[in-house]
N, CA, C and O atoms as a DFTB+ gen file, in Angstrom:
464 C
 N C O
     1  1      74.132     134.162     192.410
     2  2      73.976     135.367     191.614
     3  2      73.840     134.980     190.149
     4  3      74.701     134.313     189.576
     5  1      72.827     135.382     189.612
     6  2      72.731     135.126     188.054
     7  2      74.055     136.129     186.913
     8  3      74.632     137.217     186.936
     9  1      74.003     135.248     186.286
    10  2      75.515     135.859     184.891
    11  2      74.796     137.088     184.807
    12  3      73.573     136.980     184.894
    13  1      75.220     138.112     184.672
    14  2      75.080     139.787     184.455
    15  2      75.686     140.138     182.795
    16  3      76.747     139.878     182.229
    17  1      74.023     141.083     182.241
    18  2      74.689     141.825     180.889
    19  2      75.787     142.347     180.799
    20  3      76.269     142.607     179.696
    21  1      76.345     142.581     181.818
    22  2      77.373     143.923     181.908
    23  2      78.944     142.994     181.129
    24  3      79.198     141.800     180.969
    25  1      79.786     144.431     180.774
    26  2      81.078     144.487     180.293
    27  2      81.937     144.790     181.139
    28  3      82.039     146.006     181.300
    29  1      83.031     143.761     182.148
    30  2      83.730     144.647     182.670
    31  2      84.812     145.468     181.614
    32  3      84.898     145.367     180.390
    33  1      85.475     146.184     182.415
    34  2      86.535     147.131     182.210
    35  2      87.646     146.135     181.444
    36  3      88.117     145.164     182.037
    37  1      88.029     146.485     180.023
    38  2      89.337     146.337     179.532
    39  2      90.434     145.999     180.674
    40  3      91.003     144.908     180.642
    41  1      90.677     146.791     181.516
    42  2      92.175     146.596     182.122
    43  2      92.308     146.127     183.448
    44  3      93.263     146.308     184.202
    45  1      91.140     145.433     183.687
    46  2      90.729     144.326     184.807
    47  2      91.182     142.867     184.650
    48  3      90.522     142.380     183.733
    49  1      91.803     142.215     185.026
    50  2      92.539     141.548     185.140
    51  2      91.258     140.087     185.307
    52  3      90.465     139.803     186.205
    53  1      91.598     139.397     183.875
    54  2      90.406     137.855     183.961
    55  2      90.138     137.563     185.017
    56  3      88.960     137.458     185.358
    57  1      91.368     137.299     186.023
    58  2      90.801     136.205     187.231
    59  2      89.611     137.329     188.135
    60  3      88.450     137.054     188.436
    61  1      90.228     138.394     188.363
    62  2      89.408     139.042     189.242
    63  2      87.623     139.270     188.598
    64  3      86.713     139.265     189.426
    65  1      87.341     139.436     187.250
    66  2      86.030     139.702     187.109
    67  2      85.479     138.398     187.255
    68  3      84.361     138.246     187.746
    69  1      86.596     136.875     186.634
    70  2      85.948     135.535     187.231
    71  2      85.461     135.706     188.615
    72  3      84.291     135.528     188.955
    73  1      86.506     136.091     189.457
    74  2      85.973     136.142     191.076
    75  2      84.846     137.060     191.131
    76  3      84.542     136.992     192.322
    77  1      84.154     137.757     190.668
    78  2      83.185     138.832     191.019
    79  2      82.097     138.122     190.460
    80  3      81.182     137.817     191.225
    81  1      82.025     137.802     189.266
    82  2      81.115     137.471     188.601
    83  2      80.543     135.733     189.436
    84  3      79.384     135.334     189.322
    85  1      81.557     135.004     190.161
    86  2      81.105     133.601     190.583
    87  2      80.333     134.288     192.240
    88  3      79.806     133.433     192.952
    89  1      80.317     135.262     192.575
    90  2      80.469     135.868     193.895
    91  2      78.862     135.959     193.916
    92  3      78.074     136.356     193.057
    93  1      78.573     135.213     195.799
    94  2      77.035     135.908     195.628
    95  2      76.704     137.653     196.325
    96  3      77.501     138.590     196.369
    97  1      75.447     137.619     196.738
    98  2      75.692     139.221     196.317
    99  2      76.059     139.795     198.117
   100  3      76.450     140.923     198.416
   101  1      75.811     138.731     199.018
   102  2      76.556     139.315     200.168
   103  2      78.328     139.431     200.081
   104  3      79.058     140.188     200.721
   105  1      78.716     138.353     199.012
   106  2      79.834     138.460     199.011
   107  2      80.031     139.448     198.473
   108  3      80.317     140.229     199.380
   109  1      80.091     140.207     197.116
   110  2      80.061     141.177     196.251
   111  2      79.874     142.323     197.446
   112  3      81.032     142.733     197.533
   113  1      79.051     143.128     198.477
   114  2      78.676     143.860     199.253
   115  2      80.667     143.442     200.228
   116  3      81.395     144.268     200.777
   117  1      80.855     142.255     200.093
   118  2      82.082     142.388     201.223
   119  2      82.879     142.919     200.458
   120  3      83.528     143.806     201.014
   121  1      83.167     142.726     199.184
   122  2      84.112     143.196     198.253
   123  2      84.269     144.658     197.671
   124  3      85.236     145.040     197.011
   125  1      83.100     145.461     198.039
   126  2      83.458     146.570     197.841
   127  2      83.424     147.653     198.924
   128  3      83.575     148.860     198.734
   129  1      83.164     146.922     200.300
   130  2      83.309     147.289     201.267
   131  2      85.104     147.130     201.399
   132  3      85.774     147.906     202.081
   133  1      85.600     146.151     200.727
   134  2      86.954     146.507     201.051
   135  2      87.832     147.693     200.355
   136  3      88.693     148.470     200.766
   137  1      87.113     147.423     198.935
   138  2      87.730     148.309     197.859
   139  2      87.472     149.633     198.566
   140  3      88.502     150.252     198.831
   141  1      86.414     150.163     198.904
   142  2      86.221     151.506     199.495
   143  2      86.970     152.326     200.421
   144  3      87.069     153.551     200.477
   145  1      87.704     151.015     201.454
   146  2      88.825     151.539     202.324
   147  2      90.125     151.823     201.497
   148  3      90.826     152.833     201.569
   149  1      90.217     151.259     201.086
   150  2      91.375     151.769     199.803
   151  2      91.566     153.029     199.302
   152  3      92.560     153.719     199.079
   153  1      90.272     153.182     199.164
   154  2      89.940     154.467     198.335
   155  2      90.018     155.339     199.100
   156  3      90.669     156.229     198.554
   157  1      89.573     155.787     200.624
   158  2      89.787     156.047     201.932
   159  2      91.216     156.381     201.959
   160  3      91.690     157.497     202.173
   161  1      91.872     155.253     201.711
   162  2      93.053     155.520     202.410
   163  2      94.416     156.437     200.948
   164  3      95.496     156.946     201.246
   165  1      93.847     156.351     199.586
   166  2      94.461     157.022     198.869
   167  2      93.480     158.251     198.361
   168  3      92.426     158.046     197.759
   169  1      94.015     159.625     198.713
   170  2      93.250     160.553     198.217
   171  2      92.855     160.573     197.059
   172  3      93.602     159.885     196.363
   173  1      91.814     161.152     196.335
   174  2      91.827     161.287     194.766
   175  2      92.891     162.157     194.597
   176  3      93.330     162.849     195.516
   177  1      93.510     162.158     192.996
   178  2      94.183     163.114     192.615
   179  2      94.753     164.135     192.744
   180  3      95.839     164.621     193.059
   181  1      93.036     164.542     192.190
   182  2      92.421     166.186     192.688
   183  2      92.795     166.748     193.849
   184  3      92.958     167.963     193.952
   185  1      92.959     165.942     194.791
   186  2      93.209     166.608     196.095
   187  2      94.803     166.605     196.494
   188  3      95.329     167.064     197.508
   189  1      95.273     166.083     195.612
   190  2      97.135     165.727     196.162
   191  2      97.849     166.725     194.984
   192  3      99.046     166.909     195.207
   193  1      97.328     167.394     193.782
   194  2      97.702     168.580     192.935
   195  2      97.876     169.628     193.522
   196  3      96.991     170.150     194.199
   197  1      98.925     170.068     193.382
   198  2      99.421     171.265     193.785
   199  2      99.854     172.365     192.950
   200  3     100.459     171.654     192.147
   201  1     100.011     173.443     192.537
   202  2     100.280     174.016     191.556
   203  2     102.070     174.356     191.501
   204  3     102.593     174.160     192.598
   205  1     102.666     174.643     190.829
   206  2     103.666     174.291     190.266
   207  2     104.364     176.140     190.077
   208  3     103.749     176.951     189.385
   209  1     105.739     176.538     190.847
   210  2     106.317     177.528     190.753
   211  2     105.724     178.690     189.577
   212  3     105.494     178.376     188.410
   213  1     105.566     179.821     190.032
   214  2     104.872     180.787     189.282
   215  2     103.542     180.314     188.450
   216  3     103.322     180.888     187.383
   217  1     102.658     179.299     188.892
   218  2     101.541     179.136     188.425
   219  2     100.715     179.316     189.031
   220  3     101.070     178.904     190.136
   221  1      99.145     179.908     189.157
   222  2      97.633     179.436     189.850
   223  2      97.230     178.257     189.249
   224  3      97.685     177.872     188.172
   225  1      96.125     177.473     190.106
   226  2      95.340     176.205     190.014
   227  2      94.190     177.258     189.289
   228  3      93.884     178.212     190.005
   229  1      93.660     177.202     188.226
   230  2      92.659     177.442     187.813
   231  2      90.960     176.710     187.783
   232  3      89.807     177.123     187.906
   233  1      91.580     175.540     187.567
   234  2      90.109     174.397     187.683
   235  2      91.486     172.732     187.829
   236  3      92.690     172.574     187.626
   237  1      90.560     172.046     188.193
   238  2      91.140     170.744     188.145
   239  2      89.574     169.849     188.064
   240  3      88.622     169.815     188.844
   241  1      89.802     169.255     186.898
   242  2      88.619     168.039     186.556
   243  2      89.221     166.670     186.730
   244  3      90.342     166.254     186.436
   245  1      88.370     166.184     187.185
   246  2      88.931     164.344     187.479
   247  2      87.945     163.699     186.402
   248  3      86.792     164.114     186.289
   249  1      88.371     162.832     185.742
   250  2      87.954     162.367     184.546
   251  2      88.171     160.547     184.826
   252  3      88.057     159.709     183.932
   253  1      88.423     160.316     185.930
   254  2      88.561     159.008     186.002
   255  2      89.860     158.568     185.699
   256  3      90.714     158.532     186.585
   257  1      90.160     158.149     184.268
   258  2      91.265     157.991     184.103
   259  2      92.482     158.943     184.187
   260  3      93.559     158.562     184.646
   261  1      92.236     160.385     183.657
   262  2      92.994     161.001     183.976
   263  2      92.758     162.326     184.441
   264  3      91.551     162.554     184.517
   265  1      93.448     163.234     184.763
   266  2      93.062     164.577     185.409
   267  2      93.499     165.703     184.557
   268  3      94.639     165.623     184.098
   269  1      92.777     166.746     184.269
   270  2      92.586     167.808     183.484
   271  2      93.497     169.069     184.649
   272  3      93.369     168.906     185.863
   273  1      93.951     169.688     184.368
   274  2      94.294     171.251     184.964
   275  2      94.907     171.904     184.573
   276  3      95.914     171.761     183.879
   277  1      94.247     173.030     185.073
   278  2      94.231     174.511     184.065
   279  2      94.350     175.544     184.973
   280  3      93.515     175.920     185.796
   281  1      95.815     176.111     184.687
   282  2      96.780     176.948     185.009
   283  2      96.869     178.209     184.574
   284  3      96.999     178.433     183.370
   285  1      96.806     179.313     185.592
   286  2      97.499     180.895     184.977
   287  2      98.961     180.776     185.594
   288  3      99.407     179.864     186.291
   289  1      99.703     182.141     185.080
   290  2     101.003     182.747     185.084
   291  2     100.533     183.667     185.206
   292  3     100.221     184.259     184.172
   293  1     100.206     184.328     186.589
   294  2      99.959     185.718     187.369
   295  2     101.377     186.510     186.855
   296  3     101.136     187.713     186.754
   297  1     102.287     186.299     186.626
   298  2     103.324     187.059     186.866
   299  2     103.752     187.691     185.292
   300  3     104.438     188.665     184.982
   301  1     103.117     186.806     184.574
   302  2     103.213     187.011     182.903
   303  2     102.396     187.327     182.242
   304  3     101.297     186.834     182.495
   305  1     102.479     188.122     181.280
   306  2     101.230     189.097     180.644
   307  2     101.062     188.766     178.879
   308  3     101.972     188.227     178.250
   309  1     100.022     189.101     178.375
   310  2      99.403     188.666     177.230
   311  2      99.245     186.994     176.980
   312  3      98.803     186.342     177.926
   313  1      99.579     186.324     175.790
   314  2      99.373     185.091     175.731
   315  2     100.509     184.274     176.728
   316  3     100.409     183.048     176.752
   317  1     101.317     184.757     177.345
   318  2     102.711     183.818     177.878
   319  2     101.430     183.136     179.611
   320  3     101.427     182.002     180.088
   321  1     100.533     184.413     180.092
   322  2      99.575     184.111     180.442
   323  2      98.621     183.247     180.999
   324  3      98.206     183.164     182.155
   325  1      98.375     182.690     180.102
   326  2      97.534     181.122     179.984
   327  2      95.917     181.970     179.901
   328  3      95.806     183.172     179.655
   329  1      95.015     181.234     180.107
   330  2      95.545     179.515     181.299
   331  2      95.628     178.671     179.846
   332  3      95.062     178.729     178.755
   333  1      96.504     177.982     180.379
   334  2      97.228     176.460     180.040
   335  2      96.369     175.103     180.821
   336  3      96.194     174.991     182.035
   337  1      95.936     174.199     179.816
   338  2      95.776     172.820     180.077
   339  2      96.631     171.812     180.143
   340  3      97.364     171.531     179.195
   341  1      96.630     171.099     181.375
   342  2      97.568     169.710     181.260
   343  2      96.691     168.576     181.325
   344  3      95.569     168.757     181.797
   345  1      97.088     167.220     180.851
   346  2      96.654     166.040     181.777
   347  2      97.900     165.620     182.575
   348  3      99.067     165.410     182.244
   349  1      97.320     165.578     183.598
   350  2      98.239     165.243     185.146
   351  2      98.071     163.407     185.613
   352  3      97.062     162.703     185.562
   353  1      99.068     163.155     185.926
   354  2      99.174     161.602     185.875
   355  2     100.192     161.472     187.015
   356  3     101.204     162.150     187.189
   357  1      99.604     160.225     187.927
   358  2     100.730     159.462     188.747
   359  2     101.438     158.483     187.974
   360  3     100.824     157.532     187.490
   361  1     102.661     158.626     187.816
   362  2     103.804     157.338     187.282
   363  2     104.741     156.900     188.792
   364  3     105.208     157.580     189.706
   365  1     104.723     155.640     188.539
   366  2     105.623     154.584     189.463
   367  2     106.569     155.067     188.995
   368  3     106.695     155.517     187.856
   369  1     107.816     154.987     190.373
   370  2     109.351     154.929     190.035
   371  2     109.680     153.801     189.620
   372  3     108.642     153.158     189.462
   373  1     110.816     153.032     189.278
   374  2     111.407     152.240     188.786
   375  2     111.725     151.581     190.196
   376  3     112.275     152.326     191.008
   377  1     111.468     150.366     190.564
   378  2     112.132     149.690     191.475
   379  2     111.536     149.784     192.523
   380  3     110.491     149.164     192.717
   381  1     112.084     150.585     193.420
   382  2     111.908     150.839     194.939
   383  2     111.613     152.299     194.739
   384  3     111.089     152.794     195.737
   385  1     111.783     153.070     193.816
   386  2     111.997     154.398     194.018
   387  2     110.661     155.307     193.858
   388  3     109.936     154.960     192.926
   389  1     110.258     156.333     194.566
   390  2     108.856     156.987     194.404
   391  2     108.573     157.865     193.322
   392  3     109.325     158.711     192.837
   393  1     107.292     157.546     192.962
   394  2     106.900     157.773     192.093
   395  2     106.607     159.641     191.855
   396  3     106.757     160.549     192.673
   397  1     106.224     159.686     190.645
   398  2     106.369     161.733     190.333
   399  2     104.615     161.624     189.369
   400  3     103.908     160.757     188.854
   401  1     104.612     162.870     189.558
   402  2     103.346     163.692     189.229
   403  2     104.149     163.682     187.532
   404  3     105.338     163.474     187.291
   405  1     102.977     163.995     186.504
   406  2     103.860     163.952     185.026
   407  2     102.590     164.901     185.040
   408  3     101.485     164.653     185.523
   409  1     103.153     166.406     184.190
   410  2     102.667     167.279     183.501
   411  2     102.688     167.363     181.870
   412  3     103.703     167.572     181.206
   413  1     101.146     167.126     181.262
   414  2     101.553     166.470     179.935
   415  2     101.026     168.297     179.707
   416  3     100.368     168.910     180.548
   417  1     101.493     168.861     178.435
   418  2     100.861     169.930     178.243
   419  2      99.945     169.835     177.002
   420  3     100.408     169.193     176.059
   421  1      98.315     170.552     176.809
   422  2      97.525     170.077     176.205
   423  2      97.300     171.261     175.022
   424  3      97.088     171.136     173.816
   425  1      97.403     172.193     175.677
   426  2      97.800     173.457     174.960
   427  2      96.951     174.862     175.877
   428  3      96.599     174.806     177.056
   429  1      96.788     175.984     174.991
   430  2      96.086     176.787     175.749
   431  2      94.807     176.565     175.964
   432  3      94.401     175.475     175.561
   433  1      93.920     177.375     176.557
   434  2      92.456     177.182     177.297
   435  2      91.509     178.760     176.897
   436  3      91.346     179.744     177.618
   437  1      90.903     178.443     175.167
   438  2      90.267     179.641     175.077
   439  2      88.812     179.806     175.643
   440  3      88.105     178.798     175.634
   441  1      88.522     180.463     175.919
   442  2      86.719     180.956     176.514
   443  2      86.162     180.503     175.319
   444  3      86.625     180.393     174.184
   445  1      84.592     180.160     176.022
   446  2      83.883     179.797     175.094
   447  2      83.436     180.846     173.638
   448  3      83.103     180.247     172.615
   449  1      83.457     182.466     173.631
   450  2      82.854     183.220     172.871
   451  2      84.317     183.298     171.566
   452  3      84.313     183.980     170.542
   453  1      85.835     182.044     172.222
   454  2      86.134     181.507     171.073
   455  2      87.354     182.771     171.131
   456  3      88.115     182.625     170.175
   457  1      87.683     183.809     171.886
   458  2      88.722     184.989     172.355
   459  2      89.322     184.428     173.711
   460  3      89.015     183.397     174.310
   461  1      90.393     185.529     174.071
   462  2      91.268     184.902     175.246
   463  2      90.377     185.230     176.374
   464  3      90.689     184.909     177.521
C-alpha cells in the first residue's frame, strides 16, 4: 500500500495508525471488517437515550463525538417548558463499577424566527 495524504485522528493511538498505515489493502478490508462487529455489537448512543422523569425526547443528533438532545417539560408551562438542550455523554465508572449517562445542560432551544 502506498503512504496516504491523509491525517489520522488526534486521539488514535501511534502504534495503531503505524499498524494501518504498514497494512496492505486486503489487510486494511480485514480490519474494518472487525471494527464493524464492534460497532454491531455496541448500539449508537442515539439509540440507548432515554428521556429522563417528567421530560419528552424532542430530537436527538449524533455528532460523532458527542450527542445533542432536546427536551420538553409537558407538565410545565411558559419558559420552565423548554425545550432544553444537553450534550449527552457515556462516562466509565471508576474501577469495576458501571458507567452513567452525564447530562451536560446547554441552555434553552429558540426557533429559528428567533421567539419561543
Amino acid at each position: 500500500m502506498t503512504q496516504s495524504e491523509t491525517n489520522p485522528p488526534e486521539d488514535i493511538p501511534e502504534e495503531i495508525t503505524t499498524a494501518l498505515e504498514a497494512s496492505s489493502d486486503a489487510r486494511l478490508r480485514e480490519i474494518i471488517h472487525y471494527a464493524q462487529q464492534f460497532l454491531r455489537e455496541h448500539p449508537p448512543l442515539t439509540d440507548a437515550i432515554e428521556s429522563r422523569a417528567g421530560e419528552e425526547l424532542v430530537r436527538i443528533e449524533d455528532h460523532g463525538a458527542y450527542t445533542i438532545v432536546v427536551v420538553e417539560r409537558p407538565e410545565e408551562t411558559g419558559e420552565a417548558r423548554g425545550p432544553f438542550a444537553y450534550r449527552v455523554g457515556w462516562e466509565h465508572g471508576i474501577g469495576d463499577e458501571d458507567g452513567q449517562y452525564r447530562w451536560h445542560y446547554l441552555g434553552k432551544v429558540y426557533r429559528e424566527n428567533g421567539g419561543d
